[in-house]
C-alpha positions in Angstrom: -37.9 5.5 -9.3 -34.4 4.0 -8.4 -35.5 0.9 -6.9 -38.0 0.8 -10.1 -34.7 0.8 -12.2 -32.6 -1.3 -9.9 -34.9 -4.1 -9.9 -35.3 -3.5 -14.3 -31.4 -3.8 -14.8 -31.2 -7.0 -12.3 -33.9 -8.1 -13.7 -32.5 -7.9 -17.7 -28.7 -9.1 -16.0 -29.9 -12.4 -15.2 -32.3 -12.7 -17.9 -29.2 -11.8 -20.5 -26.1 -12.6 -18.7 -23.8 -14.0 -20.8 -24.4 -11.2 -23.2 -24.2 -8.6 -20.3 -20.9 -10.5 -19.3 -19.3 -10.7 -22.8 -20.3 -7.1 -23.2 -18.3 -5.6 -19.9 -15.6 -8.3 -21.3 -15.3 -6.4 -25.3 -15.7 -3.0 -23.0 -12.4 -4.0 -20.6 -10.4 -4.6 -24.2 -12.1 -1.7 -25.9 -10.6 0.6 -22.7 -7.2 -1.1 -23.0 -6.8 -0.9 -26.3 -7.9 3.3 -26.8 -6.3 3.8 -23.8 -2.3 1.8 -23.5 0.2 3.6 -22.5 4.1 3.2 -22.3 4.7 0.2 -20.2 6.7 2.7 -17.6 4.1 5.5 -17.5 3.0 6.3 -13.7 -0.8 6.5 -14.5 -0.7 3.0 -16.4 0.9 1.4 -13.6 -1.2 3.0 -10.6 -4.4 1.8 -12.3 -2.9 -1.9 -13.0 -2.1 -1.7 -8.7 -5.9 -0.3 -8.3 -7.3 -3.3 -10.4 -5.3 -5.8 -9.2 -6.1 -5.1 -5.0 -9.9 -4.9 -6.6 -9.9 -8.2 -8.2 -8.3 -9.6 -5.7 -10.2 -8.1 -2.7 -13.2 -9.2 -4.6 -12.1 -12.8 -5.2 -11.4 -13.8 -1.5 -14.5 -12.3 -0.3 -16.5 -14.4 -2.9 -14.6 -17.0 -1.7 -15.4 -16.8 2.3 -19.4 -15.8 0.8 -19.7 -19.1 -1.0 -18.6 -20.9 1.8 -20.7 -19.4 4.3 -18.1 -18.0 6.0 -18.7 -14.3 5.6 -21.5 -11.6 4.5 -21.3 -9.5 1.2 -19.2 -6.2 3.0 -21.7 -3.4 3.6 -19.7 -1.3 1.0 -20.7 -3.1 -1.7 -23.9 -4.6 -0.8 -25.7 -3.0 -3.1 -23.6 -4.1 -6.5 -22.7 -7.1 -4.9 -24.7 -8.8 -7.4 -23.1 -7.0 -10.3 -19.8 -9.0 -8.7 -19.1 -10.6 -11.8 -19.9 -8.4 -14.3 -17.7 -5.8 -12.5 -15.2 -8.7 -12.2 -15.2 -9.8 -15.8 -14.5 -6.3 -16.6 -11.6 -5.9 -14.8 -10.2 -9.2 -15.4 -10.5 -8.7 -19.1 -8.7 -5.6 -18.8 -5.8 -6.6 -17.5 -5.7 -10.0 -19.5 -6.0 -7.8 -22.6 -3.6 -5.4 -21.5 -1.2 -7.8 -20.5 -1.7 -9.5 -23.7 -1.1 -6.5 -25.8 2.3 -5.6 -24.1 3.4 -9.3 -24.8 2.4 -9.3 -28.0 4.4 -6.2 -29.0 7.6 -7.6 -27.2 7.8 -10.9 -28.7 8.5 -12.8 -31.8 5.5 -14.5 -33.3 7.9 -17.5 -33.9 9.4 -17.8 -30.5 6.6 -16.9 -28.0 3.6 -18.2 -30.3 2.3 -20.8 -27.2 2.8 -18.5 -24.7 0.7 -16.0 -26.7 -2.0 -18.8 -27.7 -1.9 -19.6 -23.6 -2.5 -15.9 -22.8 -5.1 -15.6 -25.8 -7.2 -18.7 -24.3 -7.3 -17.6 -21.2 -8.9 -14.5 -22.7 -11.3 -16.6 -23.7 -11.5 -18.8 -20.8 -12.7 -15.7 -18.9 -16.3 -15.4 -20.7 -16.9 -18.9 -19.8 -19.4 -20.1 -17.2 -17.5 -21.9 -15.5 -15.0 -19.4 -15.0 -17.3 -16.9 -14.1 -19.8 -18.6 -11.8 -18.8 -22.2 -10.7 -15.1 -22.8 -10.5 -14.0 -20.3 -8.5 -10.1 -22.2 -8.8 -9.9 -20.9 -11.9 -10.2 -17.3 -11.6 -7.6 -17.5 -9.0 -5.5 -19.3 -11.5 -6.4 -16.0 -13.8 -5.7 -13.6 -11.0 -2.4 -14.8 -10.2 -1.6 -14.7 -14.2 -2.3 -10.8 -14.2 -0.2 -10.7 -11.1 2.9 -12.6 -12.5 2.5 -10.5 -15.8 2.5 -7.3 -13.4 5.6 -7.9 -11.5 7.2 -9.4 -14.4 6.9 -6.1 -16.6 7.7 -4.3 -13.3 10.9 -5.2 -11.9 12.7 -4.8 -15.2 11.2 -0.9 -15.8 13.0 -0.8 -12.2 16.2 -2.2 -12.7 16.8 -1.0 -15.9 17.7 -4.4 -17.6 16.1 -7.9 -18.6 16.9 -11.4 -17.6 16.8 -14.0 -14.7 17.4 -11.5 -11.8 14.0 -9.7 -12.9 12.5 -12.7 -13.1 13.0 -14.1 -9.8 12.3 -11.3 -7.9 8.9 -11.4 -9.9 8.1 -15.4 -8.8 9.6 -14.3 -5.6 7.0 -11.2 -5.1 4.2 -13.9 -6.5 4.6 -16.5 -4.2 4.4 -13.9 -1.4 1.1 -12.6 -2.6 -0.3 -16.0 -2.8 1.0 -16.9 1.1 -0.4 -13.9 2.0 -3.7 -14.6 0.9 -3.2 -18.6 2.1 -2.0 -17.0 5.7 -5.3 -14.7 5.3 -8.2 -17.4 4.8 -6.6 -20.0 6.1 -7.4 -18.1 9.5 -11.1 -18.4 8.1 -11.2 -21.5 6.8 -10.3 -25.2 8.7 -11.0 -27.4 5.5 -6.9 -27.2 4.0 -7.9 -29.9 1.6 -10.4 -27.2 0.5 -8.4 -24.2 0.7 -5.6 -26.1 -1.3 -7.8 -27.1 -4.4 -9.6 -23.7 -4.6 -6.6 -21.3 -4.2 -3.3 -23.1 -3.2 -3.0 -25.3 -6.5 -4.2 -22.8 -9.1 -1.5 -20.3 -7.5 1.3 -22.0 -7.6 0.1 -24.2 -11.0 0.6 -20.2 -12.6 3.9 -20.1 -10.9 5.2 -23.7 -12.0 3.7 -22.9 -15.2 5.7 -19.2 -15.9 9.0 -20.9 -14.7 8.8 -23.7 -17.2 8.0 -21.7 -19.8 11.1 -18.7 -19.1 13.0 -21.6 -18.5 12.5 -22.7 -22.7 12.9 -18.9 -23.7 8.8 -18.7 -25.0 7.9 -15.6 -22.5 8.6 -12.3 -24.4 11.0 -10.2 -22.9 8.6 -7.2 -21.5 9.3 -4.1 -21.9 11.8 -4.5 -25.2 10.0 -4.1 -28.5 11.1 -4.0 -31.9 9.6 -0.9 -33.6 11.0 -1.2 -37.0 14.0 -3.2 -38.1 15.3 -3.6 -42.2 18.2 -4.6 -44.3 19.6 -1.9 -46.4 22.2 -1.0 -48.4 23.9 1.8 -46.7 23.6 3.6 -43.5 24.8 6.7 -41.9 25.0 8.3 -39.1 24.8 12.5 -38.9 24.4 14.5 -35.5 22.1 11.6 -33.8 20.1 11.5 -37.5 19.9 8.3 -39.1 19.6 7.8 -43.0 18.7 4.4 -44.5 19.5 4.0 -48.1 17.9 0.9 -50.2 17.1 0.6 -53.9 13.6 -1.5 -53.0 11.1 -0.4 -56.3 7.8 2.0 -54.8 5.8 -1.1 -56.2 6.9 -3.3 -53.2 5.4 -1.4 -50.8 5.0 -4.8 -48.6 8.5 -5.1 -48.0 10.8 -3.4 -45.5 14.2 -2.0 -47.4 16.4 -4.4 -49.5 14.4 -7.6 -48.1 15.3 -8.6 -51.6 18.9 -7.7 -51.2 21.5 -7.1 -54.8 24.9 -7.2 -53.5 27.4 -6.2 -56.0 31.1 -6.3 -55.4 31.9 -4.7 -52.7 28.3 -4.1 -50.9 27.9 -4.3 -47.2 25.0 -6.1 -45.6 23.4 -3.0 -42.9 20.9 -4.5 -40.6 18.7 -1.5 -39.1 16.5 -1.7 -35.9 14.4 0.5 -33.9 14.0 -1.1 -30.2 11.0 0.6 -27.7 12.2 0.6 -24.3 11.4 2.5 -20.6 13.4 5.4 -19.3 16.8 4.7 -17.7 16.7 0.8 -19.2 20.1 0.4 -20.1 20.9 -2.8 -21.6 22.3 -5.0 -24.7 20.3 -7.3 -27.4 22.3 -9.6 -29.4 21.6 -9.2 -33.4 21.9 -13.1 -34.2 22.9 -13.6 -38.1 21.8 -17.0 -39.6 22.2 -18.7 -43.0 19.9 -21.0 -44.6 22.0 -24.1 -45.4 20.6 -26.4 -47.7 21.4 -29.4 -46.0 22.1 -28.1 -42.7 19.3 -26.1 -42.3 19.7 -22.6 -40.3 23.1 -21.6 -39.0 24.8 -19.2 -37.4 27.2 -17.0 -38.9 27.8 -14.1 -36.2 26.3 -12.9 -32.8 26.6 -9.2 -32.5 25.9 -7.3 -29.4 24.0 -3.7 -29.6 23.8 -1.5 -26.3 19.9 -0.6 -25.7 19.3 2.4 -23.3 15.9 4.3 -23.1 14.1 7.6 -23.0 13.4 8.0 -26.6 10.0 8.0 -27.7 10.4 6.7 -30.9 13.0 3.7 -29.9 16.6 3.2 -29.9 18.2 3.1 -32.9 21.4 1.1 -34.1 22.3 -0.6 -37.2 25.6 -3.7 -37.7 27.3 -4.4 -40.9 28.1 -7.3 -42.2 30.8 -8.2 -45.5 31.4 -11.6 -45.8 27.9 -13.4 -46.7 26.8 -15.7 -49.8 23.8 -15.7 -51.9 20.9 -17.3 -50.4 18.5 -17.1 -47.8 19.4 -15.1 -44.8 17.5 -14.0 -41.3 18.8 -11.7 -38.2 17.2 -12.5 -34.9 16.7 -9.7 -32.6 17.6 -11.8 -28.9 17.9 -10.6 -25.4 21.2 -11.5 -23.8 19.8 -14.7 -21.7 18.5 -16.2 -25.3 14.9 -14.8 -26.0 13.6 -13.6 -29.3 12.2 -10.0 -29.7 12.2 -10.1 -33.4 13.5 -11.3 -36.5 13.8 -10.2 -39.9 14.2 -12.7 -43.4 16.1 -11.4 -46.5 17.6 -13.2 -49.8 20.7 -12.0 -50.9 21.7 -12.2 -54.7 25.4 -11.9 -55.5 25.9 -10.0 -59.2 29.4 -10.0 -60.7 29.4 -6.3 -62.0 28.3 -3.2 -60.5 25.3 -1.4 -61.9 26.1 2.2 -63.3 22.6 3.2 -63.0 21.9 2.1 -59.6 19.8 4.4 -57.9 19.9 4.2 -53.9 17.2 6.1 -51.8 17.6 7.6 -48.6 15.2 7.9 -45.8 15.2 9.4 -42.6 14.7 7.2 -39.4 
């Protein structure tokens, strides 16, 4: 009866693969996305560990297998050819996880081709060639989820973003990947081989995640603006923040006084909510810009705002700002060493005399 079923379901995998495959691919984002967690939370990062030895395990074994170097490990013998389903899945997973916590740390506008890069490789995992041929580039996969590990890692540790996180994530990278070179190279004499197949995609990911922290366009993991708005007045009352805005219930699109009446004497408040881990204690830089018509965007102030965690709902902190003329205005949400988290557009529209009947509503934050 088991064999019977065995030999049904290897029967319909190999008849139907690339369905099966794209199936176990949709399942991996499916589980990721029902089932993310905070970026610090214990469970979240003990399953990313159990996935990643997995995928890795399984990826050097296939390696030695293919080259005749070594048998399927009695352990696994009988899934062993379920290897890249069960691969695809996990892969997926972690891509798509990886993904998601990107995606909710970064500014469309500054990190959009180091999202598109993370997005195709998404993609890149359901094709053949990925998944059965070129073995090269499902290392160069691998050592993407394991750069995005250690780089989301090391700042949940040290409490703070920035090059000294970074480093010690392409530090811990290139020792994974000599690790595994020291480990087949002791199976394998062909270098020229070994180099192509593992080697080059390695360090390609490594090269590739420098250049690209080097131009600011890799979101700073774990910070993440939750909400962030333009009001009219804000106050704070026993660690309660009120927001106050005169926005009409018909623009329900817009996020507080995005079209912005300043009469004589208004202040300019710029709200944010910012997500990030237990004990993180650090600063993002709330970077004012005006729209000058000939000029372009320019700068108008850089205001630092202290970022510590532990709250579920984000840290919350707002800056004034008086001296500003009609026009188009945005505030960029930046980390300290330059990158984007989020920004927010406005128009401001100067009146001469104050409204009597102004109305301003308050909500809680």
């Amino acid at each position: 009866m088991i064999s019977s079923l065995k030999e049904k379901a290897l029967s319909y995998y190999e008849k139907n693969e690339t369905k099966v495959d794209i199936g176990f691919f949709l399942a991996g984002v499916v589980f990721d996305i029902f089932t993310l967690s905070d970026i610090d939370d214990p469970l979240s990062i003990a399953q990313q560990v159990i996935y990643l030895v997995l995928v890795g395990s399984l990826l050097m074994q296939d390696f030695l297998v293919s080259q005749n170097l070594a048998l399927p490990p009695r352990w696994l013998s009988k899934i062993w050819n379920y290897r890249d389903a069960i691969l695809h899945f996990f892969m997926g997973s972690l891509l798509s996880l990886y993904s998601l916590f990107f995606i909710k740390s970064s500014s469309f506008w500054s990190s959009f081709l180091f999202l598109g890069v993370m997005l195709g490789l998404m993609v890149a995992n359901e094709l053949k060639q990925v998944q059965k041929n070129v073995i090269n580039l499902k290392v160069g996969l691998y050592f993407i989820c394991l750069f995005s590990f250690f780089s989301m890692i090391y700042p949940v540790v040290l409490g703070f973003v920035g090059w000294t996180p970074f480093l010690l994530a392409t530090a811990t990278t290139l020792l994974a990947l000599w690790l595994c070179w020291r480990h087949l190279a002791s199976k394998i004499s062909d270098r020229k081989l070994l180099g192509l197949k593992v080697g080059a995609p390695g360090a390609g990911v490594i090269l590739l995640f420098v250049v690209f922290y080097v131009f600011g366009w890799i979101p700073p993991v774990p910070l993440s603006v939750q909400d962030m708005g333009v009001y009219h007045k804000v106050e704070k009352s026993n660690g309660n923040f009120t927001v106050f805005h005169e926005k009409p219930v018909w623009k329900f699109w817009e996020t507080g006084d995005q079209d912005f009446i300043a009469e004589p004497g208004d202040a300019i408040y710029f709200f944010a909510k910012i997500f990030s881990p237990g004990r993180f204690d650090d600063s993002v830089i709330l970077h004012w810009q005006y729209k000058d018509i000939r000029q372009g965007w320019k700068t108008t102030d850089k205001v630092p705002m202290r970022v510590t965690g532990g709250r579920k709902g984000g840290y919350r902190g707002f800056a004034t700002k008086q001296n500003y003329s009609p026009g188009d205005w945005r505030v960029k949400v930046e980390t300290t060493d330059g990158r984007e988290i989020g920004r927010f557009n406005f128009q401001v529209t100067t009146v001469e005399t104050a409204n009597p009947d102004r109305i301003l509503i308050g909500e809680n934050q």
